[in-house]
C-alpha positions in Angstrom: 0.0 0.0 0.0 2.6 2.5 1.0 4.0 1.9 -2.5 1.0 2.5 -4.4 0.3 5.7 -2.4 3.7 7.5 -3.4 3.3 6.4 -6.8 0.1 8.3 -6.9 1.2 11.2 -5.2 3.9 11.1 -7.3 2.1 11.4 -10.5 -0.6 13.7 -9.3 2.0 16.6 -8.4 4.0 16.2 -11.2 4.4 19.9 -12.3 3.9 19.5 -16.1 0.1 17.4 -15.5 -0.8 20.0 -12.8 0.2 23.3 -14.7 -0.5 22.2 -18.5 -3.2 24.7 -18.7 -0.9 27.6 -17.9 1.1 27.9 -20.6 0.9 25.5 -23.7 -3.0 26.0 -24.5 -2.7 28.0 -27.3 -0.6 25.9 -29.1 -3.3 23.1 -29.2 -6.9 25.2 -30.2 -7.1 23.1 -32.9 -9.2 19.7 -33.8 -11.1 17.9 -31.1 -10.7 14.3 -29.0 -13.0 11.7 -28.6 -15.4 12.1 -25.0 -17.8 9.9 -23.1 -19.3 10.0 -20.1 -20.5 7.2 -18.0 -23.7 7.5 -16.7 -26.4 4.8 -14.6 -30.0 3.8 -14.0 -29.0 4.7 -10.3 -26.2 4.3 -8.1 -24.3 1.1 -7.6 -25.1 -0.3 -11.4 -21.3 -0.7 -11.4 -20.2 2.9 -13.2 -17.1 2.8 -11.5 -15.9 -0.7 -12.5 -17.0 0.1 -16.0 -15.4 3.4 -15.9 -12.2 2.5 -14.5 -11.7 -0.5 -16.9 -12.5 1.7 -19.7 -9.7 3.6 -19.1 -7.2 1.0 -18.5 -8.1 -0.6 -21.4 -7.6 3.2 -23.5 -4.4 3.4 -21.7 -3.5 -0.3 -22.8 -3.7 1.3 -26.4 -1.1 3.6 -25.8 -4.0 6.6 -25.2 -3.5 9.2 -23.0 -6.6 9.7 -21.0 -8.0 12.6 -19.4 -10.4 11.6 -16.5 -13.2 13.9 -14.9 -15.4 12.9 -11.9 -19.2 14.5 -11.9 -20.0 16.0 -8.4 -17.7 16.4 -5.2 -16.5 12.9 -4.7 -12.6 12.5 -4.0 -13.0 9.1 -3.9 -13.5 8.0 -7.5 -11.3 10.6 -8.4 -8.3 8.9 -6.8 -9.2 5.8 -8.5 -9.1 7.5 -12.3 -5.6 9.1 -11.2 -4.3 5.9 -10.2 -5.1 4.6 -13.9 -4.8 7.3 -15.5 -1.8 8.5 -15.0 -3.3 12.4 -14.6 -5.5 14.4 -12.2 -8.7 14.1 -12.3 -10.4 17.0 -11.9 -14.2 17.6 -10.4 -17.1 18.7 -12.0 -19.6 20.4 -10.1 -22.0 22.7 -11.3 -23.5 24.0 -7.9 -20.5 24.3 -6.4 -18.4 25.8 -9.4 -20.8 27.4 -12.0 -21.3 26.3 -15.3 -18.4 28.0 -16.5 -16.0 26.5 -13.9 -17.4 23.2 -15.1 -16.4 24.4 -18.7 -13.3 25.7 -17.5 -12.4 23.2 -15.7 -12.7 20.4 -18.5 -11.4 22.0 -21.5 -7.9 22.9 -18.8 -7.6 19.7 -17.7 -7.8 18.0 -21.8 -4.3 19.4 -22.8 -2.2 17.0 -23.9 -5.1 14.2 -23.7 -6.3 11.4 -26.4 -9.2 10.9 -24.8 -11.8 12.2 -22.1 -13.5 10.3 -19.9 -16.3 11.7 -17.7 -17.5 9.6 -14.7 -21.3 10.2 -13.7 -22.9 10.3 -10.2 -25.6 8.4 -8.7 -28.5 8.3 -12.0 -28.5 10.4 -14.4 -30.6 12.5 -13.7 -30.6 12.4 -9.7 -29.3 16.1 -8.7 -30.0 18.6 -5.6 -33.5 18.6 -3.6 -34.6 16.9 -6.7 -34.0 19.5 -9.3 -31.0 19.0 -11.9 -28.9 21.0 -10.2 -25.7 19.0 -10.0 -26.9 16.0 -11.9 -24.9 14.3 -14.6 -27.3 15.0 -16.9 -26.6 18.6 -16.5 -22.8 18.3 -17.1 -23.7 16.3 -20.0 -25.7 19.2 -21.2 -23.0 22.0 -20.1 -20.3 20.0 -21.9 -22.8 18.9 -24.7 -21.0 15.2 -24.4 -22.1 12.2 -25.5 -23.8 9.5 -22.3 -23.4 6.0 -22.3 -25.9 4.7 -20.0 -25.3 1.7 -18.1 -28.0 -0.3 -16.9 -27.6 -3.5 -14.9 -29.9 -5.8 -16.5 -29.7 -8.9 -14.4 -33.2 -10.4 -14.2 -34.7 -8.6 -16.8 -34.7 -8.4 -20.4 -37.8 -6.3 -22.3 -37.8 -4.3 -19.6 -34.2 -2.6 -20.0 -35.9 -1.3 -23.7 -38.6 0.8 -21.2 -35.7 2.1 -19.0 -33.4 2.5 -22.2 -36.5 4.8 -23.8 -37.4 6.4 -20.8 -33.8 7.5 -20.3 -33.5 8.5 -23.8 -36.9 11.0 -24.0 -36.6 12.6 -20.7 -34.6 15.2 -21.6 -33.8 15.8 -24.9 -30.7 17.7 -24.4 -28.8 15.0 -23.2 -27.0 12.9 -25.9 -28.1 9.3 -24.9 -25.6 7.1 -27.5 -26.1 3.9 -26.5 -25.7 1.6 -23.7 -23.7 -0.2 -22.0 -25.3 -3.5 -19.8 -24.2 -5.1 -16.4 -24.5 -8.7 -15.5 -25.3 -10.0 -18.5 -26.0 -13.9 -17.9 -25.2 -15.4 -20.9 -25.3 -15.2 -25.2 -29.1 -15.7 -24.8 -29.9 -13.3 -22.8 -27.8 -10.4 -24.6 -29.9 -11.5 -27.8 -32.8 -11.1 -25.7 -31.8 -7.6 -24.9 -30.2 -6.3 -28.1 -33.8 -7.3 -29.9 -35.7 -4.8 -28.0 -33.1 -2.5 -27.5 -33.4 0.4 -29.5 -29.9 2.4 -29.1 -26.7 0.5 -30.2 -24.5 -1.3 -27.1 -21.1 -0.4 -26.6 -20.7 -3.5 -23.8 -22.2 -5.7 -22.3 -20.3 -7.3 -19.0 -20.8 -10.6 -17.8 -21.4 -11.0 -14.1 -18.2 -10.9 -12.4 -17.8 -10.9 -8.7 -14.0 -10.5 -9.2 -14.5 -7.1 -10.2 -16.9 -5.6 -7.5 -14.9 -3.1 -5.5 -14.2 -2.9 -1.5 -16.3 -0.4 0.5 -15.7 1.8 3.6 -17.9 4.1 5.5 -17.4 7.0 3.0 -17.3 4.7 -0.1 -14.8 2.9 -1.9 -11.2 2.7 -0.4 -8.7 5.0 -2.2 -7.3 4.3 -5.4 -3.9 4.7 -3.5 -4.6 2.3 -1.1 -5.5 -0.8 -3.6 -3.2 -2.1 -6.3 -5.6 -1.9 -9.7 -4.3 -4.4 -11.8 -4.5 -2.4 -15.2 -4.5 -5.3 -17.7 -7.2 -7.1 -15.8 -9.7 -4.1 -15.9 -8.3 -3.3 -19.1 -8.7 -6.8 -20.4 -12.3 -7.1 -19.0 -13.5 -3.8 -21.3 -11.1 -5.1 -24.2 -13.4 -8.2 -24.0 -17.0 -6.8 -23.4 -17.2 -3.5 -24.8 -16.4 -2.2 -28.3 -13.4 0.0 -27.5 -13.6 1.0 -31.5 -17.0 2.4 -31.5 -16.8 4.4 -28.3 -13.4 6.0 -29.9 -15.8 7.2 -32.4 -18.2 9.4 -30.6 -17.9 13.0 -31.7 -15.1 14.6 -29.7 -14.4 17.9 -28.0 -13.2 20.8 -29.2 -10.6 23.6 -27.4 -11.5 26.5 -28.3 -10.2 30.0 -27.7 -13.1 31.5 -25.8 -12.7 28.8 -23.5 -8.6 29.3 -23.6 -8.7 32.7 -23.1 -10.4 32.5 -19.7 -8.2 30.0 -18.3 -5.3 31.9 -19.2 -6.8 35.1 -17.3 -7.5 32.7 -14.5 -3.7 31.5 -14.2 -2.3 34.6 -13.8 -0.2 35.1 -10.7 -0.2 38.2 -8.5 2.4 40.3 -9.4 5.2 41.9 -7.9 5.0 39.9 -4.4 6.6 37.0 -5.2 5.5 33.2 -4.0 5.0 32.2 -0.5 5.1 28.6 0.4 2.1 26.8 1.8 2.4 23.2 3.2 -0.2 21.1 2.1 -0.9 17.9 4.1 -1.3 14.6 1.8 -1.1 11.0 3.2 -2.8 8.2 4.1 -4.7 10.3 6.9 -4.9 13.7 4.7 -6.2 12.2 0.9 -9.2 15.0 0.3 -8.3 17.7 -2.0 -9.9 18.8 -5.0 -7.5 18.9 -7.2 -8.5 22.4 -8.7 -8.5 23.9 -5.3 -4.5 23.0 -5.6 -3.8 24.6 -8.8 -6.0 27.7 -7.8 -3.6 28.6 -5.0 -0.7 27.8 -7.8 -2.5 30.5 -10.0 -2.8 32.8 -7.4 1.0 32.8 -6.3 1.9 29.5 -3.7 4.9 27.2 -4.2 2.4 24.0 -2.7 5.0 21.7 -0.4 3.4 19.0 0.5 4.1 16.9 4.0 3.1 13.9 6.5 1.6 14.7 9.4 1.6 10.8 9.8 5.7 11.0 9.9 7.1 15.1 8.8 8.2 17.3 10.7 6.4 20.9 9.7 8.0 22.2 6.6 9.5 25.6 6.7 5.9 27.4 5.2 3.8 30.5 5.0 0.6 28.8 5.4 -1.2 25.3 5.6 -3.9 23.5 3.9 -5.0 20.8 6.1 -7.8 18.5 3.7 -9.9 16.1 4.7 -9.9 12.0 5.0 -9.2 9.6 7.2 -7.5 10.3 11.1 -9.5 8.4 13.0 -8.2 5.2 11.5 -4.6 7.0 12.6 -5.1 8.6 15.6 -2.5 7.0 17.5 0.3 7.6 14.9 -0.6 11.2 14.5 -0.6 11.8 18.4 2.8 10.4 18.1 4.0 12.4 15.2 6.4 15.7 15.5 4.0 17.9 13.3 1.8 17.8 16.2 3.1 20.3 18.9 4.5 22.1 15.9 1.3 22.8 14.2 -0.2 24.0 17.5 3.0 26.3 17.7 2.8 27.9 14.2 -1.1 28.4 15.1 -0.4 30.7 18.2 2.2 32.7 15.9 -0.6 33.1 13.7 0.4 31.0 10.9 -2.6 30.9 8.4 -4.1 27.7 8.5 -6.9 26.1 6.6 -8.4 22.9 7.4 -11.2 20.8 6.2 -13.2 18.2 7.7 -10.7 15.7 8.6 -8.1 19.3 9.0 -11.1 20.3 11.4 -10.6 16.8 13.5 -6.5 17.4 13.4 -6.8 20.8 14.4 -9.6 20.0 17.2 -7.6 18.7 21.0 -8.5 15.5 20.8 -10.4 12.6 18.9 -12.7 10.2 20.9 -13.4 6.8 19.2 -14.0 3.2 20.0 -10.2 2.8 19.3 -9.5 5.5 22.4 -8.8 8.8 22.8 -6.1 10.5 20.7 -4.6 14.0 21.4 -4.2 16.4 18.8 -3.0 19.3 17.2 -4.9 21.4 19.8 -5.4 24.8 17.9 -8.6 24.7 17.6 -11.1 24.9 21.0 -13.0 21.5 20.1 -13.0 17.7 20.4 -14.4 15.2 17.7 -16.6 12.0 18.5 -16.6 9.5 16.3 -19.8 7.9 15.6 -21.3 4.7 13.8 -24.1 6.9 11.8 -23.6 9.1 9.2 -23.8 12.7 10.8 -23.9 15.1 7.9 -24.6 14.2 4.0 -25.1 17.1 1.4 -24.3 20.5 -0.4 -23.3 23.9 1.3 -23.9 27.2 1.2 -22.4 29.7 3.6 -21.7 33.5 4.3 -18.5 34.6 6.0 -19.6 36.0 9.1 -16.5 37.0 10.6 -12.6 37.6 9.8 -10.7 34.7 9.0 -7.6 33.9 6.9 -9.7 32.1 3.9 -12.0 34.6 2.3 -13.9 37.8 2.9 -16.4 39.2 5.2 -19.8 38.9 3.4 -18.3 36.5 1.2 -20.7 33.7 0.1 -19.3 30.0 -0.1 -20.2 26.3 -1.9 -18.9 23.8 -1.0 -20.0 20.1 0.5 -19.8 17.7 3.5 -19.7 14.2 4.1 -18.7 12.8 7.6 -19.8 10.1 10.6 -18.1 12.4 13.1 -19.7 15.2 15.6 -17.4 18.2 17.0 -18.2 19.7 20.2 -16.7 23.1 21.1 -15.7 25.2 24.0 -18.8 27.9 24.7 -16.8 30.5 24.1 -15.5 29.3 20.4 -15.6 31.2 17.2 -17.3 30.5 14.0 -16.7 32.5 11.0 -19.5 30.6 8.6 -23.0 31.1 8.5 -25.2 27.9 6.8 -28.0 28.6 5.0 -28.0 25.5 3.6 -25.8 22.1 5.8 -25.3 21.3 9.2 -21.9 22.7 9.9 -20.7 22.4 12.8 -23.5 22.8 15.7 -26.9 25.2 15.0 -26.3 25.9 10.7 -22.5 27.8 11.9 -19.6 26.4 10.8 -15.2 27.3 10.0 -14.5 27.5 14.0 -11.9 29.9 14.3 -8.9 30.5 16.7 -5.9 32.9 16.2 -5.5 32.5 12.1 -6.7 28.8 12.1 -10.0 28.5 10.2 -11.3 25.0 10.5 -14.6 23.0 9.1 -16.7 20.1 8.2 -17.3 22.1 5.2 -15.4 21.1 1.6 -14.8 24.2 -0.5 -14.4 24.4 -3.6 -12.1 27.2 -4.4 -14.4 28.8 -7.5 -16.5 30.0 -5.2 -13.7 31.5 -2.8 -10.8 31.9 -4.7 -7.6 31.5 -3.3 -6.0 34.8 -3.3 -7.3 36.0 0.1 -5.5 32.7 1.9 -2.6 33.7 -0.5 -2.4 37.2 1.3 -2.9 36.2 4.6 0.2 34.2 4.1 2.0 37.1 2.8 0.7 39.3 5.1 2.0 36.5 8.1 5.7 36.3 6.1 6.3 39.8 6.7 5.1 40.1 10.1 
């Protein structure tokens, strides 16, 4: 595992992936790649098997693939980097606009063959039941081409009313074809492709082999399991027409697009870099990878450490993500970064954390395992409990000062955790909900000296990350 996780590290900070929309877009305006995205009936149809073999098996051909994630997942994402090769990059229309969805894909498809788009949950399943969200509304923002996969075990005819009903629910979305799930046998895929009135691009056989390992948030990390590439690429070589997906009409790059990703990258001028030290591990695993190259735009030299085993790094700032501490608590307790952190935070050392930052950052973390000190720079301690606490999108106004973003300042942004964080009477919060749980009573981002913490997952479109940028500035020259 430890090997697997610096490979992907490795390949998802490599300088030329992260910054090849900075510099080298003009050269490539020209002609268009193939795209697809992935879709389902529902969630759990087995998108994610089906996506990730589909990209092996592209990579197998010597393809370079470009891999995209609908909604705020980091999960999935981790998984397509670990194939891939490249960063996969979120796409999220409540929490980045439709343009940042735009922006986003067309940066991220320099120097690609191929794109591949990952769906979430149905297709047309988005916020309170609205589109909002929905990967049918990135397929319509992106105007990309769907493959809808349906798992058709125990049914034939009937996948012909889904297929239809899929098809005519909303014309704007570019239903191609199909791709089918746990198909039994020949007979049965005769069966289907009698009644079935859009072409299939695959249809799998049922395969317990290929059925991924869960944890309370999802799937595992695609750091933390060794993907065998020519097994999922062999499985879509065998049960999906690669040739006839390679043919969907493609995207093109074009200069309206270019142009505001170029304004975007510009750095600030004339006050140089400051380094921030971004925490990645096997604890820390939550970033959207956007949110990364935003502070990159906006002026940061991004060093990234282990709390799990680093000592602090000699930084302006940190960016504390979310993931995993509970499972090590202990280790962390133990680790030098620790008391360090703490220290920095009472010198009033900008510091940013998120969700599993928030637990870090917190004293101490209670769970059936024990209790575990921590960072202690923030007045709180987190529970860990066996229910899920807090599912859903955010919106929040910036109540108070904070080293992140503006007063009056409106946020997006998601959470996702099975933990509850009780705080001193007397603590800070700098976030106002009007939509999520937060922290305790719709306020969230508890602050302390220049340490902003919360259960909340930003995405940096909606902030941007200059302010953070000049509160570490603004620290290096105190």
């Amino acid at each position: 595992m430890e090997g697997s996780l610096e490979r992907s590290l490795e390949r998802s900070s490599e300088s030329s992936i992260e910054r090849s929309h900075d510099s080298s877009i003009e050269g490539s305006l020209k002609g268009s790649i193939p795209a697809v995205l992935i879709a389902g009936t529902h969630s759990g149809v087995g998108k994610t098997t089906i996506t990730l073999g589909l990209m092996a098996a592209l990579r197998a051909r010597g393809l370079v693939v470009q891999p995209y994630k609908v909604g705020p997942d980091f999960i999935d994402p981790s998984h397509h980097t670990a194939i891939c090769g490249r960063p996969s990059f979120n796409l999220d229309p409540f929490m980045m606009s439709e343009e940042g969805v735009r922006r986003s894909f067309f940066s991220a498809i320099e120097g690609a063959d191929v794109a591949v788009v990952e769906g979430v949950m149905g297709l047309f399943d988005g916020m309170d039941g609205t589109e909002v969200g929905s990967t049918a509304q990135v397929a319509k923002i992106l105007d990309i081409p769907v493959l809808l996969v349906i798992n058709v075990h125990g049914m034939s005819r009937s996948a012909a009313a889904m297929e239809l009903g899929f098809a005519s629910y909303d014309p704007g979305v570019r239903l191609a074809g199909t791709i089918l799930n746990r198909v039994g046998s020949k007979r049965h895929l005769d069966m289907l492709k009698s009644c079935l009135a859009k072409p299939v691009f695959g249809a799998l056989p049922r395969d317990k082999e290929m059925e991924m390992k869960s944890r309370h948030l999802g799937l595992v990390m695609g750091f933390e399991k060794d993907h065998d590439p020519e097994i999922l690429a062999t499985f879509l070589e065998e049960n999906a027409d690669i040739d006839m997906i390679l043919t969907l009409p493609g995207q093109a790059r074009t200069p309206a697009i270019s142009a505001s990703i170029e304004l975007a990258g510009a750095k600030a001028d004339g006050n140089g870099s400051v380094r921030i030290g971004v925490a990645r591990d096997r604890a820390f695993c939550f970033y959207y990878h956007e949110n990364l190259l935003e502070l990159e735009r906006h002026g940061a030299d991004l060093v990234y450490f282990s709390p799990l085993e680093d000592q602090l790094p000699d930084v302006e700032g940190l960016y504390i993500g979310g993931g995993y501490p509970e499972l090590y608590a202990s280790q962390l307790e133990r680790a030098p970064a620790r008391k360090q952190i703490k220290k920095a935070s009472e010198d009033g050392m900008p510091i940013y954390g998120e969700c599993g930052g928030l637990m870090y950052l917190g004293a101490a973390l209670e769970s059936e395992a024990g209790s575990s000190k921590m960072a202690g720079a923030l007045p709180c301690t987190t529970f860990m409990e066996k229910r899920l606490m807090a599912l859903g999108y955010v919106k929040a106004e910036v109540s108070e000062r904070n080293p992140l973003a503006d007063v009056g300042r409106s946020l997006r942004g998601h959470e996702f955790h099975y933990s509850r964080c009780i705080c001193d009477r007397d603590a800070r919060y700098c976030l106002k909900l009007s939509r999520g749980k937060g922290i305790a009573d719709g306020r969230d981002g508890l602050v302390e000296n220049n340490t902003m913490a919360g259960y909340l997952h930003t995405h940096f479109y909606s902030v941007s990350g200059n302010k953070f940028i000049e509160s570490c500035r603004a620290y290096r020259r105190s």
